[in-house]
N, C-alpha and C positions, 0 to 999 in steps of 0.2 A: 190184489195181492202184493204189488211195488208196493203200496202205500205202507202195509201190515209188514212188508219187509224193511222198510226206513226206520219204522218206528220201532220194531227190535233193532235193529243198532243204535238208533238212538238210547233204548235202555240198558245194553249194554257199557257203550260209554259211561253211561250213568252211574252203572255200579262201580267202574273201573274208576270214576273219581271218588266213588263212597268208598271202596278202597284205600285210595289215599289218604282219602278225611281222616277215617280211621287210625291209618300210619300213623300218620302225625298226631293223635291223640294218643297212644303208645309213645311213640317216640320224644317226646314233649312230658309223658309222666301226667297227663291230664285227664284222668280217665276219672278221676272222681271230686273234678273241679266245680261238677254241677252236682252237688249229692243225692238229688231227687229224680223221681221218674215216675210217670212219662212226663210230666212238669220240669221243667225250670225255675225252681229258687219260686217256688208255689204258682208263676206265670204258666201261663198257657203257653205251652212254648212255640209260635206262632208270632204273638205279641211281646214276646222276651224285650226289653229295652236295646236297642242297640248301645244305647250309651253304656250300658253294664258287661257289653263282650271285652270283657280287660282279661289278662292275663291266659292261665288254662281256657278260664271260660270259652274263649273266643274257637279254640278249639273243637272244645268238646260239645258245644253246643252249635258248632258248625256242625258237626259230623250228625247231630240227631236231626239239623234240619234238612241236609241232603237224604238221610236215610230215611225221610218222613216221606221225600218226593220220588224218592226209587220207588218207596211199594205204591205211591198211587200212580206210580206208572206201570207197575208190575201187577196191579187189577187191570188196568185199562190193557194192558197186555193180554192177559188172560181169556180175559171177555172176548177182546176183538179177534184173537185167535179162534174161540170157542165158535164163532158167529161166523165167519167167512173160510175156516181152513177146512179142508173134506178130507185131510189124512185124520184118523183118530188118533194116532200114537203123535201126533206135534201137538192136536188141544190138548192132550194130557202135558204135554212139557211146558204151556203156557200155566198151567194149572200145578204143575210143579212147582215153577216161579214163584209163586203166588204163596204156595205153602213153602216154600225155604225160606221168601223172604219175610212171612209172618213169624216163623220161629225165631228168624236171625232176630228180630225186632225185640223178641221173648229175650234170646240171650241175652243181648244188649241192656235191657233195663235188668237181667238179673246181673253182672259183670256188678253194676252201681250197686244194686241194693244188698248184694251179700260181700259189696265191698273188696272187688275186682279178685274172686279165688283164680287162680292160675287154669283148674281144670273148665271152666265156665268160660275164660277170655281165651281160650286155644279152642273151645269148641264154635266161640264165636268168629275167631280169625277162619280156622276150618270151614266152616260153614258158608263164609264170603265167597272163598275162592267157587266152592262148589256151586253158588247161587252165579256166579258169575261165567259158569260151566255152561249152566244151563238156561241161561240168556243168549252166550255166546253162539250155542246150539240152535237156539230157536230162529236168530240172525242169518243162518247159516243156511239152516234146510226150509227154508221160505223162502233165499233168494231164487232170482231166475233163473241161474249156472247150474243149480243144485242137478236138475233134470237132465240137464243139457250137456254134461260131460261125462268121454266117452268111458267103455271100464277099461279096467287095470287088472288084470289075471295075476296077481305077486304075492304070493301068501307071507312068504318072508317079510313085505314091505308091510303088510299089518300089522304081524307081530313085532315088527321093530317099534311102527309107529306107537300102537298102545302099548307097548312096554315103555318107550319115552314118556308119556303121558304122564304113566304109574307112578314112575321113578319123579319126576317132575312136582306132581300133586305131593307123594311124599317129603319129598325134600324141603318141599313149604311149609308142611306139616312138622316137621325137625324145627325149622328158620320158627315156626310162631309156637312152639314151645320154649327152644332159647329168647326169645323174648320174653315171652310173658312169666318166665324163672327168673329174669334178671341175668342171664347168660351170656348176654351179649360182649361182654370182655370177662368173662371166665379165662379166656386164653388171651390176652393182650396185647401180642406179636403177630406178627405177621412179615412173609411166608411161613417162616418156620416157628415152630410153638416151644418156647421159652428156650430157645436156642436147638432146640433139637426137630425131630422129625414126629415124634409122640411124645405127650407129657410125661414128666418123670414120675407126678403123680396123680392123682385121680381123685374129682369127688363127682356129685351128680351133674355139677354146672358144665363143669369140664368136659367129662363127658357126654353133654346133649351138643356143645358146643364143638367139640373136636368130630362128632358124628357129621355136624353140619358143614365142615367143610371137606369130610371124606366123599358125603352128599355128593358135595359141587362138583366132586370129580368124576363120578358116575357119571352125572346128571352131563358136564359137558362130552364126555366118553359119548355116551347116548346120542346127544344130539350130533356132533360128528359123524358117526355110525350113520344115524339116517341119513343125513344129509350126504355122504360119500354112496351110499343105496338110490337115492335118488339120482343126485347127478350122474351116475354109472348107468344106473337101467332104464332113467325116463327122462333122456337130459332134453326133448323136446315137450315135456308136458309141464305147462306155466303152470297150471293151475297145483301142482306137487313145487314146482321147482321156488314162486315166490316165498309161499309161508317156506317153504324150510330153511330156506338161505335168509330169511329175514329173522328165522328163530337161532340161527346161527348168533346172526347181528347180536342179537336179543341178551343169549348166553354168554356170551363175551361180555357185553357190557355188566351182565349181572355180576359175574365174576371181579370185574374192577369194583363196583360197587361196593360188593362185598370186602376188598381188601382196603377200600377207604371207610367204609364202617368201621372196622378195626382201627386203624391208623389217627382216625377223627374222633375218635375215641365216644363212637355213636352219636354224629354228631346230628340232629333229627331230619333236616333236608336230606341229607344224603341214605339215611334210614329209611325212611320213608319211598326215596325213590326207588333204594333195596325191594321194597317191598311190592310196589307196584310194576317196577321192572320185572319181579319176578311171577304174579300175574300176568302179564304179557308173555311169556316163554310159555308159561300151560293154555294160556288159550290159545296161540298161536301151533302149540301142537295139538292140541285139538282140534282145532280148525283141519289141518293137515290127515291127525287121524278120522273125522271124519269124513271127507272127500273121499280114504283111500276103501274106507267101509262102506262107505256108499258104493261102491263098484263090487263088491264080492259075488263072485257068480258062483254058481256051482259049476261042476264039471271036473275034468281028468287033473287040474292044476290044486285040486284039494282033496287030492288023491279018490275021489270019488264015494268017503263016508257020507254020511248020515248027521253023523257028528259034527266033522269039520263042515257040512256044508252049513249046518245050524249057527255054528262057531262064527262064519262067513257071512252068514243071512240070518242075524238076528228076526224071529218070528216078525217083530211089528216093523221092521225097515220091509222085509221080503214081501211083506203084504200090500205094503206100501210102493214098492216097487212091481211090483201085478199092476196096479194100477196104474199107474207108469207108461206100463208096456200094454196097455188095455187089451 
């Protein structure tokens, strides 16, 4: 099971650099520098010439051959989960894998062939983060710790955790809309937006892009929150106190990022790192919100429904944790 647990991290890394690839083929404007799919400029793309990665190309035909070798690592994922893991509900999430990252792949050659529509490259960005959920996930509850740490009775600390999550995921979802509208200097100041506090006036850009940095403010509000909940009610529990102080880290830097995208006038290194800084903040509190769900017990701390203890003990964890407790 170490072995099956190396190797989801290692796939998640993986997609956290297909992330990147990605950025930068956004960011760079390269999205339809290769016009064909699943081909390269009629090559097998495999045997593409390296002499020919000039310009976009170099990009965009990075980014298909990293995402060629995420999903065969996201089969041998799959399989190898299928074949040695004895929770049912974790081979289904190898097996999830497996199906995001086959559709992500769909999206992708449709993004080229219908000639990059906005709703097709946001459900493709969309899709990343969540295929990268659920790797991060699988990394997570196969390691050894997974078992081994004690619980945590905080129903509040839930609810804060997965409302962070929410708010998180969304706000990504905001950030790879303004992108893929061409949003990204809709507002072209920064702190303040054309001198003021609100735009004076309004169109759709504007408004995806003024959302996204209302966003950021939640989103750090949020992560503060938790993290002031942790330090306070569990300031000897490492396995709560790293990720959250590290997603601290994490939000902070995003926020500067963010205010140098504007200032750099999108400039695509720093885009891009936007972008993958800001997948490290949702998995990192995923990471966080699932540790703290992994410990939900039932009992007088969830005030003793039916409901909340369901809320608490999703059916396939709780089964899962039966066995646990054999």
């Amino acid at each position: 099971m170490i072995w099956l647990n190396r190797y989801a991290k290692l796939v998640a890394v993986s997609t956290a650099l297909l992330i990147a690839a990605g950025g930068m083929v956004t960011s760079t404007g390269s999205g339809l520098s290769v016009p064909d799919w699943p081909n390269t400029y009629g090559w097998f793309m495999f045997s593409f010439p390296m002499s020919k990665w000039v310009g976009g190309i170099r990009y965009e035909h990075t980014h298909r051959l990293i995402a060629s070798t995420v999903g065969f690592l996201t089969i041998i994922l799959a399989f190898w989960t299928w074949r040695v893991e004895p929770r049912a509900w974790v081979r289904r999430l190898g097996f999830a894998a497996l199906g995001a990252v086959i559709l992500q792949g769909l999206l992708g050659g449709l993004t080229v062939l219908l000639l990059l529509p906005p709703a097709v490259s946001i459900g493709h960005a969309a899709l990343a983060q969540l295929f990268f959920c659920i790797t991060m996930t699988v990394a997570v509850v196969t390691s050894p710790s997974w078992k081994a740490l004690s619980p945590a009775n905080d129903v509040m600390l839930r609810r804060i955790t997965l409302a962070t999550t929410i708010l998180i995921y969304s706000q990504i979802l905001v950030g790879a809309t303004m992108r893929h509208i061409g949003a990204g200097l809709a507002i072209p100041t920064f702190p303040l937006v054309f001198g003021g506090v609100v735009p004076p006036a309004w169109t759709a850009a504007i408004a995806v892009h003024f959302a996204h940095r209302v966003g950021a403010l939640i989103v750090l509000f949020a992560v503060l929150l938790t993290a002031a909940h942790v330090r306070y009610w569990h300031p000897h529990r490492r396995e709560f106190i790293r990720p959250v102080m590290l997603m601290v880290l994490l939000v902070c830097s995003q926020a500067t990022l963010g205010a140098f995208v504007v200032l750099s006038s999108l400039q695509p290194i720093i885009n891009t790192a936007h972008v993958v800084n800001g997948a490290l903040v949702l998995a990192t509190s995923l990471v966080l919100t699932l540790r703290v769900y992994r410990h939900a017990v039932h009992g007088p701390a969830l005030g003793g429904s039916p409901a909340a203890a369901r809320l608490a003990n999703p059916p396939i964890l709780e089964k899962s944790l039966r066995g646990v407790r054999g």
